[in-house]
C-alpha positions as CSV (number, residue, x, y, z in Angstrom):
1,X,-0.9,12.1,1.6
2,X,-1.8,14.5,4.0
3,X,-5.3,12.8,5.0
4,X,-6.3,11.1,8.5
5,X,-8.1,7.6,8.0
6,X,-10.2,6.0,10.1
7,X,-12.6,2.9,10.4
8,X,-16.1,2.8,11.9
9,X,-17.5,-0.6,12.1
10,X,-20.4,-2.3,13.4
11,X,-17.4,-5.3,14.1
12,X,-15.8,-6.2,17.7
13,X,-12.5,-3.5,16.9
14,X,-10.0,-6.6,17.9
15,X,-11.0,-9.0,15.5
16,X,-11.3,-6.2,12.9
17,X,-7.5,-5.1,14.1
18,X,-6.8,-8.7,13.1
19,X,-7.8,-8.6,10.0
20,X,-6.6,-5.4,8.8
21,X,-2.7,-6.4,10.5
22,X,-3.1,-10.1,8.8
23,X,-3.6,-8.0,5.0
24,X,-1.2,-5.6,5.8
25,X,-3.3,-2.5,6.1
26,X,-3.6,-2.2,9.9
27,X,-1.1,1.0,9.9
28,X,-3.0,2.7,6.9
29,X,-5.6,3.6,9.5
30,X,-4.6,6.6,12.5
31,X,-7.5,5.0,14.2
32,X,-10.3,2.0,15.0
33,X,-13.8,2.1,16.0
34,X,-15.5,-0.8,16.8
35,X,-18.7,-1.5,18.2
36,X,-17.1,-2.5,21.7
37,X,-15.9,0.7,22.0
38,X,-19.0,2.9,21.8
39,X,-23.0,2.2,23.3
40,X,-24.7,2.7,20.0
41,X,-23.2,1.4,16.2
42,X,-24.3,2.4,13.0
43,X,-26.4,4.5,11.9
44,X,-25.9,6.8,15.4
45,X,-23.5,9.4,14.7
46,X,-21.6,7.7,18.3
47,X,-18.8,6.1,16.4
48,X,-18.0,9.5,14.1
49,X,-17.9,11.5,16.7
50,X,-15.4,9.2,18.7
51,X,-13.6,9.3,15.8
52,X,-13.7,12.8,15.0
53,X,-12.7,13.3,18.8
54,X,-9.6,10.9,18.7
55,X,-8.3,13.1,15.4
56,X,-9.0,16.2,16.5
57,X,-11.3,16.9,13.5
58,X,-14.6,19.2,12.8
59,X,-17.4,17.5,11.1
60,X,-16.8,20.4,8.1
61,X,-13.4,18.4,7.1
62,X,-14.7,14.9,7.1
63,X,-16.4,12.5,5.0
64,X,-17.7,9.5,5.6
65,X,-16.8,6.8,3.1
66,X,-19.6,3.8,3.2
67,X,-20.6,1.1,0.9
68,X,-24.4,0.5,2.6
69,X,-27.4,2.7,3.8
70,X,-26.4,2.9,7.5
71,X,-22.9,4.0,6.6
72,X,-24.4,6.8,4.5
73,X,-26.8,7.1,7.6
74,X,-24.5,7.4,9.9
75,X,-22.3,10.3,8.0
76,X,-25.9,12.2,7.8
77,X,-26.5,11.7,11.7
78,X,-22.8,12.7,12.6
79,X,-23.3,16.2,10.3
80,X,-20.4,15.0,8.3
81,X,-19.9,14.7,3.9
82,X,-20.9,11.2,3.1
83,X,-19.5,9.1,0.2
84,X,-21.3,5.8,-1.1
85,X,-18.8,3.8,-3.1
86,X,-21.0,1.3,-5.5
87,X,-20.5,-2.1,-5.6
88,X,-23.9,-3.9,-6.1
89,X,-27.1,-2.7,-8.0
90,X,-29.4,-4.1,-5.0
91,X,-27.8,-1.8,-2.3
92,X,-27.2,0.6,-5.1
93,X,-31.3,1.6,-4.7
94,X,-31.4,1.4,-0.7
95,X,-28.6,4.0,-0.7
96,X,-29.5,6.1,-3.0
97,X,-32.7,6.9,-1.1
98,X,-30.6,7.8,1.5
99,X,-29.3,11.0,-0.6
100,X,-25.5,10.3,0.1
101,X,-23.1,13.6,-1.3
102,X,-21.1,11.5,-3.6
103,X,-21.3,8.8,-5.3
104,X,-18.1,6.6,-6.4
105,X,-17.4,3.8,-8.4
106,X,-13.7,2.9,-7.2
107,X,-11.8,4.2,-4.6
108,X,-9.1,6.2,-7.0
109,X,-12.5,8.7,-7.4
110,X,-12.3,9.7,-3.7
111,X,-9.0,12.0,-4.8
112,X,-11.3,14.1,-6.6
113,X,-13.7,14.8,-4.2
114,X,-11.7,15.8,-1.0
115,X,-9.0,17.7,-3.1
């Protein structure tokens, strides 16, 4: 409700378009960045500020929400709130180093932090 969504991904953006229209999801997202689209992928802020510049967004009202060390990374670089959603106790160590501003456990936790 309310919230622009976007995707930065180190993937080609057509094949990730693909895969996001063939689970439905495709028109969750008000926008796509793929690592064709930009010179430098993750972790250089490149891709978030695209992004950022597409939605007509400041860095103060976004958050990057990433499930590895370069996503967390990359939300650092780009000046913007990062969010490491756990999933596996090895990355779990890796990302924590990286300090990220929250940390979730599902995605239904997100609602309380950008509230």
């Amino acid at each position: 409700k309310g919230y622009l969504l976007a995707v930065a991904t180190n993937r080609d953006s057509n094949s990730l378009s693909y895969m996001l229209k063939e689970f439905v999801m495709y028109d969750l997202f008000d926008t796509l960045v793929g690592i064709n689209q930009v010179k430098n992928g993750k972790p250089d802020p490149e891709m978030i500020n695209v992004i950022l510049d597409k939605l007509d967004v400041d860095c103060d009202d976004a958050i990057m929400i990433g499930d590895t060390n370069f996503d967390i990374i990359l939300g650092k670089n780009a000046k913007v709130s990062t969010c490491y959603i756990c999933h596996t106790k090895e990355e779990d160590k890796k990302v924590m180093e990286c300090n990220p501003d929250y940390v979730i456990y599902n995605f239904n936790e997100m609602f309380d932090i950008v509230k």
